[in-house]
C-alpha positions in Angstrom: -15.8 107.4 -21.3 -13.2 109.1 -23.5 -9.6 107.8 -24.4 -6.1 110.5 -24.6 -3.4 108.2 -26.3 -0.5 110.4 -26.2 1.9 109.8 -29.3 3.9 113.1 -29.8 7.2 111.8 -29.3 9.7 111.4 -31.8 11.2 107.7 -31.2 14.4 108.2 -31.3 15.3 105.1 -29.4 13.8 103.1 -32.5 15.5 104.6 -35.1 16.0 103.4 -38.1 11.7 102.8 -37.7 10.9 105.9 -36.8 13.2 107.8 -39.6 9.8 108.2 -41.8 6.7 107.6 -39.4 5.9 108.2 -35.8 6.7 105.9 -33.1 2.9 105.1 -32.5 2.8 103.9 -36.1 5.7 101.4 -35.9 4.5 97.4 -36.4 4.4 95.1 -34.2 2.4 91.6 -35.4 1.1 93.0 -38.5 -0.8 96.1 -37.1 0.9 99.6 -35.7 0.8 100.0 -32.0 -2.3 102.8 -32.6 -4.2 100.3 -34.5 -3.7 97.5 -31.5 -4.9 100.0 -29.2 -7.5 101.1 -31.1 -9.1 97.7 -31.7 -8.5 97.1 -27.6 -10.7 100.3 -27.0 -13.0 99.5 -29.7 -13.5 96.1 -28.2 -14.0 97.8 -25.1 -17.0 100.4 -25.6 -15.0 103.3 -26.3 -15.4 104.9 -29.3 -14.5 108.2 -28.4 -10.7 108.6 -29.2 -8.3 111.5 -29.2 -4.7 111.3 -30.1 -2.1 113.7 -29.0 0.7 113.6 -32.2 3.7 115.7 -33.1 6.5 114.3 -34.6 5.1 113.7 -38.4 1.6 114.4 -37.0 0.6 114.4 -40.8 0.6 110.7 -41.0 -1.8 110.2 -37.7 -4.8 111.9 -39.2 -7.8 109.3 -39.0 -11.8 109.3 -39.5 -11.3 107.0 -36.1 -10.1 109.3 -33.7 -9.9 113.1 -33.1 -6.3 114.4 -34.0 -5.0 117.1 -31.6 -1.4 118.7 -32.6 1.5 119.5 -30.2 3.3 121.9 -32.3 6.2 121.8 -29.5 6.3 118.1 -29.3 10.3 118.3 -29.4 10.4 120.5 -26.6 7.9 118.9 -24.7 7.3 115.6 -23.0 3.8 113.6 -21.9 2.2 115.8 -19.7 2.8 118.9 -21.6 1.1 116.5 -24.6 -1.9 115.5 -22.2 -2.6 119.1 -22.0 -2.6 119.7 -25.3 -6.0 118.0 -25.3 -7.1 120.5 -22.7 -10.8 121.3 -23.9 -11.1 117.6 -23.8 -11.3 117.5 -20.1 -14.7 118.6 -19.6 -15.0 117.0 -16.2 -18.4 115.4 -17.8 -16.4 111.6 -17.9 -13.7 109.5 -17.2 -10.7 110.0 -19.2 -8.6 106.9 -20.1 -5.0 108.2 -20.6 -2.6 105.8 -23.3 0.7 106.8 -23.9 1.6 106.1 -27.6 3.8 103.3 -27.4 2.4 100.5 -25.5 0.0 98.0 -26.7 -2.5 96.1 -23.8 -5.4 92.9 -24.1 -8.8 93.8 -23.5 -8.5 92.2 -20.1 -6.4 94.7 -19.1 -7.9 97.6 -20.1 -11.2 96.0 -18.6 -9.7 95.8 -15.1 -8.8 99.5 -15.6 -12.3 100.4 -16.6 -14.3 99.0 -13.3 -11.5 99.6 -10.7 -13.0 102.5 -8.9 -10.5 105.7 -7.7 -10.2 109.0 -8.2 -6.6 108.2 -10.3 -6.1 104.4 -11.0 -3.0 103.5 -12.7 -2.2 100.3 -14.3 0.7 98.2 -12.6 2.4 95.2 -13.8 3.2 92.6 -10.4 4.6 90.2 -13.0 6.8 92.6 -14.4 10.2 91.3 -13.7 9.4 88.6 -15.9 8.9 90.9 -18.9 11.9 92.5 -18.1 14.0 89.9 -18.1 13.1 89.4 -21.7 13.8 92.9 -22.5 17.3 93.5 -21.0 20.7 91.8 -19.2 19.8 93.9 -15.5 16.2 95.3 -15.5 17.6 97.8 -13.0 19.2 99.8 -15.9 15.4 101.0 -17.0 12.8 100.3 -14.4 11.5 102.5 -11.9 10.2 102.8 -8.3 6.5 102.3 -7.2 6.2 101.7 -3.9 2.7 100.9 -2.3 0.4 100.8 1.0 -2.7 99.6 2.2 -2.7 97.1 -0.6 -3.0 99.6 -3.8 -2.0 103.1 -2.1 0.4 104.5 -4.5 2.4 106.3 -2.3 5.8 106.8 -4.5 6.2 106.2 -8.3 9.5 107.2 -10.7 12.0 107.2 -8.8 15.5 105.4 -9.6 16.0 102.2 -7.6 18.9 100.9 -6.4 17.7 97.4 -5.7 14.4 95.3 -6.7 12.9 96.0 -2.9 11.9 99.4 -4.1 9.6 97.8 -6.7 5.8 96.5 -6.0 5.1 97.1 -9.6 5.6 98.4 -12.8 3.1 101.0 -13.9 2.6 100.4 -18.0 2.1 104.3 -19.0 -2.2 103.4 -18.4 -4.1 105.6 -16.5 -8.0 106.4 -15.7 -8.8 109.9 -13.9 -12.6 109.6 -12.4 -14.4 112.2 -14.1 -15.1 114.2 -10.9 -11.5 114.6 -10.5 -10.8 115.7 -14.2 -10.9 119.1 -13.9 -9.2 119.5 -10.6 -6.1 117.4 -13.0 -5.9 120.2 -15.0 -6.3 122.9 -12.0 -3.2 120.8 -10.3 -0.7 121.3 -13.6 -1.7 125.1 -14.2 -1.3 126.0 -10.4 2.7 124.0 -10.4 5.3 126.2 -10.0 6.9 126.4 -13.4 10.1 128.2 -12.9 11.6 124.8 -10.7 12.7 121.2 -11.6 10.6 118.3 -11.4 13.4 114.9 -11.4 15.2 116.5 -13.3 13.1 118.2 -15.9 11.5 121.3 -16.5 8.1 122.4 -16.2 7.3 121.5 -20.4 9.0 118.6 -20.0 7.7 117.1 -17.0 7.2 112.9 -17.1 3.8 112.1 -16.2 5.8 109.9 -13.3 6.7 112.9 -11.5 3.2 114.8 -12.1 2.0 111.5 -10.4 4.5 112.0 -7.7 3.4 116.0 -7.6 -0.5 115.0 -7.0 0.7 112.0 -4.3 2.4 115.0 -2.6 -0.3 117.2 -2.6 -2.9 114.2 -1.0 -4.6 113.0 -3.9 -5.6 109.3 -3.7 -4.3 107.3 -6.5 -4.7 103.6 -6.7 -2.8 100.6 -8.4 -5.0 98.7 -10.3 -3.0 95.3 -10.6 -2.5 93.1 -13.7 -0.2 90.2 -14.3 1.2 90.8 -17.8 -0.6 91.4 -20.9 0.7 94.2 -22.4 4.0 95.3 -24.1 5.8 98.6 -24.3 7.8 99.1 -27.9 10.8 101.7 -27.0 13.6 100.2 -29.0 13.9 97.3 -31.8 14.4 94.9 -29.5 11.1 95.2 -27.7 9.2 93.9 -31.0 10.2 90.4 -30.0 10.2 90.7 -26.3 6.4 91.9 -26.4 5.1 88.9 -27.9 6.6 87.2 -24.9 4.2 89.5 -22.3 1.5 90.1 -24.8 -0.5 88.5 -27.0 -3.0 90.2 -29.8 
């Protein structure tokens, strides 16, 4: 099994922090967010790593991980980054896909590793919870994810206008089964990149709406359900909130 932690972005919602080092590298209970999810890995089996940097990329080279450079990475979002790591995707085993800026407990990533699909994404049930903790109306930054037949992802994204629209939060964690890895990176080439995808171009497509794209097109991709345990850093505020929802 191989891991793709995506960490290109700049951070600019956690400024002052990220004026000198990239988001991934921010602290949060005495380690950076990489190193938390490099020990949950670690703990885990997997040893091998990739990261996907950009912004300061200089300060993410490691003897624990393979380095891979989005040169573009202000022009770009996550799925342009996951491609980035393109000759990674060898179709010859799962992929675990991370972005940057989240931190998870070995339980959860566990629960990602035996749930068997050809795409399982992480989702949060307890979520609201967490969110509470994070912000006055969790409508202002939450989005859709709409389920059937128990863990059928059938929408993910979207904007809500009211908490019925929610089943879940998916936590930016995803595993593609190995015989559906290279078809991933067929699917992205073959998208038509002259059009808009929720509002963003081709480059800077969220890996939401790529979801979304390969729900459209058939593909079968599961929820595999947690109940807290993990934390997403995207502002100063979330330090404290995390240790509310995670624990290291």
């Amino acid at each position: 099994m191989k891991a793709i932690i995506l960490a290109a972005g700049m951070g600019t919602r956690l400024k002052p922090l990220t004026n000198s080092k990239p988001k991934c590298l921010v602290e949060l209970a005495g380690k950076s967010l990489l190193e938390h999810q490099l020990d949950t890995l670690s703990d885990c089996g997997i040893s091998d790593i990739h990261v996907v940097g950009g912004y300061m990329a200089d300060q993410l080279i490691s003897k624990k991980y393979k380095l891979h450079q989005n040169h573009n990475y202000d022009n770009t979002n996550m799925v342009y980054s996951l491609f980035v790591a393109t000759e990674e995707l060898t179709g010859r085993e799962d992929i675990i896909i991370s972005y940057g800026d989240i931190v998870y407990q070995k339980n959860v990533l566990q629960s990602l590793i035996a749930f068997d699909a050809p795409i399982s994404v992480v989702v949060d049930q307890s979520w609201l919870s967490y969110w509470k903790t994070r912000m006055e109306d969790p409508l202002t930054d939450v989005e859709t994810l709409k389920l059937e037949s128990t863990n059928k992802i059938v929408e993910i994204g979207k904007k809500p206008q009211s908490l019925s629209e929610i089943d879940g939060q998916y936590i930016g964690l995803i595993k593609v089964n190995s015989q559906f890895v290279t078809r991933l990176k067929l699917a992205w080439q073959n998208m038509d990149k002259n059009i808009i995808y929720d509002g963003k171009d081709y480059d800077n497509m969220q890996m939401t709406s790529y979801l979304q794209m390969l729900i459209n097109l058939g593909w079968d991709i599961r929820a595999t359900f947690i109940e807290n345990g993990w934390a997403e850093v995207d502002c100063p505020g979330d330090l404290d909130a995390a240790l509310a929802n995670w624990k290291p």
